[in-house]
N, C-alpha and C positions, 0 to 999 in steps of 0.2 A: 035248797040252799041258794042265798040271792045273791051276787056276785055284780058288783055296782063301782063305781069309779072311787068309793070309799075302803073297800076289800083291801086287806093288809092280806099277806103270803106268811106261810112257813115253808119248809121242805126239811127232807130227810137226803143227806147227800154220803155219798159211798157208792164203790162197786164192786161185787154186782148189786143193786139195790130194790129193783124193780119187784123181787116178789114179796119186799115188807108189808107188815101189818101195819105198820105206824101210819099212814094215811088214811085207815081207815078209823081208827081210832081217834086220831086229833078230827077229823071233818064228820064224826060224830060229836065230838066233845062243843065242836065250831055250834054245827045245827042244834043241839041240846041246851046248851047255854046262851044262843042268840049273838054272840061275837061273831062283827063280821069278818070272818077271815077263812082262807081255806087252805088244805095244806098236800104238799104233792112230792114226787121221788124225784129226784136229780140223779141219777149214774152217770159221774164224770170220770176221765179219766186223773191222774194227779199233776199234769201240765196245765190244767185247768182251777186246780185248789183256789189258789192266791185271788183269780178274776172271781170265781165264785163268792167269796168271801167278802171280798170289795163290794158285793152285788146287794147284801143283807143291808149295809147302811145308803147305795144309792137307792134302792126300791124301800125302804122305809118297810125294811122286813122282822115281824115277830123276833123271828130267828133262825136257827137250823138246829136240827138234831145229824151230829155226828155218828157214822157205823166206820168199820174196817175198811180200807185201812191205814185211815186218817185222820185217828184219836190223837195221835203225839204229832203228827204232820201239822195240826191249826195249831197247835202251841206258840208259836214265835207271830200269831195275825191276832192274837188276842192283847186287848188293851189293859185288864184285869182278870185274873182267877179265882176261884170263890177256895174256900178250904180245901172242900173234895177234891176240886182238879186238880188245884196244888199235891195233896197230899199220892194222891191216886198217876198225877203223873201224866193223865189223858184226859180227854175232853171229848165229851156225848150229846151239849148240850149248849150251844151259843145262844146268850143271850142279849138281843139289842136294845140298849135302854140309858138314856141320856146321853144320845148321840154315841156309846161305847160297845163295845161288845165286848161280854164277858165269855169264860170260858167254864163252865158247869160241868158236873159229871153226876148222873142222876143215877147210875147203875145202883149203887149199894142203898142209896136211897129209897129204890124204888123196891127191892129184895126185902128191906127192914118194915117198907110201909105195906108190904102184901101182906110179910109176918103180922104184922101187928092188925089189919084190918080181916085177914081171916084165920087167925089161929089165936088174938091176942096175945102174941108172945111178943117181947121184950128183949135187947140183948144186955141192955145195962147189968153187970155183973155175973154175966152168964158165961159160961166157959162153952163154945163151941169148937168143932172138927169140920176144918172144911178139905176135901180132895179136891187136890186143883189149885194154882195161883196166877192164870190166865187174864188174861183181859177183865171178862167178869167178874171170876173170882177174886183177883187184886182188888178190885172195887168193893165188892163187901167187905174183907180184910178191912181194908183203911178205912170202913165208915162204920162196922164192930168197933173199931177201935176210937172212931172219934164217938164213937156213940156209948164209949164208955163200958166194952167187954171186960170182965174179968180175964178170961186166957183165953188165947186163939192159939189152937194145932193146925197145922198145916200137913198133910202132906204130897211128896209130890216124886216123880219121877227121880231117878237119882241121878240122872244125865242133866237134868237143869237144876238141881238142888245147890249150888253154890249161888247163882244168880238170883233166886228165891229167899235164901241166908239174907243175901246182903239188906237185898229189900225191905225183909222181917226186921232187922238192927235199924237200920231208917226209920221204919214207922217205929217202933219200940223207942227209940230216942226223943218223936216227935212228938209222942202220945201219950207215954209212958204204961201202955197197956203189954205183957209180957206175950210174945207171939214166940212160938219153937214151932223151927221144921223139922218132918222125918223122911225117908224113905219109905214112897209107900210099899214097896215090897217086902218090909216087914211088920209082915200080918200080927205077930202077938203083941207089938207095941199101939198098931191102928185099934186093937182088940180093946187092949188097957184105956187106950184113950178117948172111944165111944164111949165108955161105960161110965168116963168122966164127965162125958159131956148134957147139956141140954140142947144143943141142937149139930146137929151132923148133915151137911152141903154138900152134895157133888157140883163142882163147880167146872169140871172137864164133858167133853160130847162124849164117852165111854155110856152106852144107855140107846142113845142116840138110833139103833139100831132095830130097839127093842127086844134084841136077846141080852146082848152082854152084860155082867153084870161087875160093878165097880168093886164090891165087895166079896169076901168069902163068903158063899151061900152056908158058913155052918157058925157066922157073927151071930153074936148077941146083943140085940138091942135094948137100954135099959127102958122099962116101960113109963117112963115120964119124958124122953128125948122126943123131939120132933125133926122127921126126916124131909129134907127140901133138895130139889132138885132143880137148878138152872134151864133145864131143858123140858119143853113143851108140845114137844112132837115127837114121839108119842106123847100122848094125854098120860098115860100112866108108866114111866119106865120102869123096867126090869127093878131098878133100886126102890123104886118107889112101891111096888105091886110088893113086893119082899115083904116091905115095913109092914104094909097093909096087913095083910097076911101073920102078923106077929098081934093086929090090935093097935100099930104106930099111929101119931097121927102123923100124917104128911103133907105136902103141898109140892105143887110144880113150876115151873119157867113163867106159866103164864102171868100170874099175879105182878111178876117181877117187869114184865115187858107193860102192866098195863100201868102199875100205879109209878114207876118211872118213868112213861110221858105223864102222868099226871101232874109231875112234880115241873114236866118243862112247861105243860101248857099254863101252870099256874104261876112260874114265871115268869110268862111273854105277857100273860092276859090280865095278870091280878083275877082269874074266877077259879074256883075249885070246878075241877070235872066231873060228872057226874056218871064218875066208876061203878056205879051199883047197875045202873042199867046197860053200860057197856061191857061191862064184864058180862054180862048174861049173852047180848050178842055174837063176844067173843067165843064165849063157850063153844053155842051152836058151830061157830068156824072153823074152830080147830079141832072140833070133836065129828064133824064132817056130815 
């Protein structure tokens, strides 16, 4: 990679930050496609936020990619929001372009375009179940729904279930897409509303572990639903291995982390990244 007095930056800024995959990703994407640019990790503390930020339009910087936990923190440094952030609330993904910096959130974006480039699924009209309404998962939520879901179930612990509610009515007013939450500790309602569904999300670290498992080991999954899961590490969790095991088709975190910097690098750059042979890369990495 050739690194010359024309080099434009990006970075990925959060902490703790330093063991991301996203620099290897976008300075593949750099070297693959010939932009000259390279992209690298920032771990600041948030005394540091605001000068950071400042830093993108004096170095005539691509952008940054946002992590935890200071998605709502850049909210009041952005000049404009694109729909997502708006709607979503946080911001993943600044981007600097006519002297502005906009505020992006490519989370659900990048969840819709893994579905759709490796399973061909679609949510336009599709009734999904997602566990979970976190960071990430708020982000699919609100981009199902700008993306034109028929029903989104939610469920979710009962101790945050009122601040979940409120959320749901927000987007439901903004969208007009019907979103209900439940309690997910009750298992014969989560039952009912698998079986409604075409695609069912874990959208919480419950997995995360490789044993535990999100669901009752005695669900029934309908054999047209497609099971995803946000997390990537394990390569195959416990919810996922389950599905398997049923004939499911499934997918994991990964697709979700790649084709959402996709989506930032082809806004800094104007180029499409070239996910087909990065994703193969990827694989080898997190498959060890």
């Amino acid at each position: 990679m050739l690194i010359d007095g024309y080099t434009r930056l990006a970075a990925v800024v959060a902490t703790p930050i330093r063991h991301s995959i996203s620099p290897f990703i976008h300075n593949q994407a750099f070297q693959q496609t010939g932009v000259n640019g390279v992209y690298v990790a920032w771990d600041i503390p948030e005394s540091e936020l605001a000068v950071t930020i400042d830093n993108i339009k004096r170095y005539n910087m691509f952008g940054i990619n946002i992590s935890m936990p200071y998605k709502q923190a850049v909210l009041p440094y952005m000049d404009e929001l694109t729909d997502s952030a708006r709607l979503i609330g946080a911001v993943n993904t600044v981007i600097h372009r006519d002297g502005k910096l906009i505020g992006h959130n490519t989370d659900g974006i990048g969840f819709f375009r893994s579905l759709s480039n490796l399973t061909a699924f679609h949510v336009e009209q599709k009734t999904l179940t997602i566990l979970g309404a976190g960071g990430a998962g708020l982000a699919i939520i609100a981009q199902a729904a700008l993306n034109g879901a028929k029903q989104i179930n939610i469920f979710k612990r009962s101790s945050s279930l009122n601040q979940t509610k409120e959320k749901a009515t927000e987007l439901m007013a903004l969208t007009g897409v019907e979103i209900t939450v439940f309690p997910i500790e009750e298992t014969e309602l989560l039952q009912e509303k698998i079986l409604q569904s075409d695609l069912l999300i874990n959208a919480t670290n419950v997995g995360m572990d490789g044993s535990t498992m999100i669901i009752p080991q005695d669900c029934i999954l309908p054999s047209s639903i497609i099971v995803a899961d946000i997390i990537y590490q394990p390569f195959e969790t416990p919810l996922l291995a389950f599905a398997r095991s049923k004939g499911i088709q499934t997918i994991n975190g990964l697709g979700m982390l790649l084709f959402q910097a996709a989506e930032a690098f082809e806004a800094w750059t104007g180029e499409a990244m070239p996910t087909d042979t990065i994703w193969k890369a990827l694989e080898e990495i997190v498959r060890g």
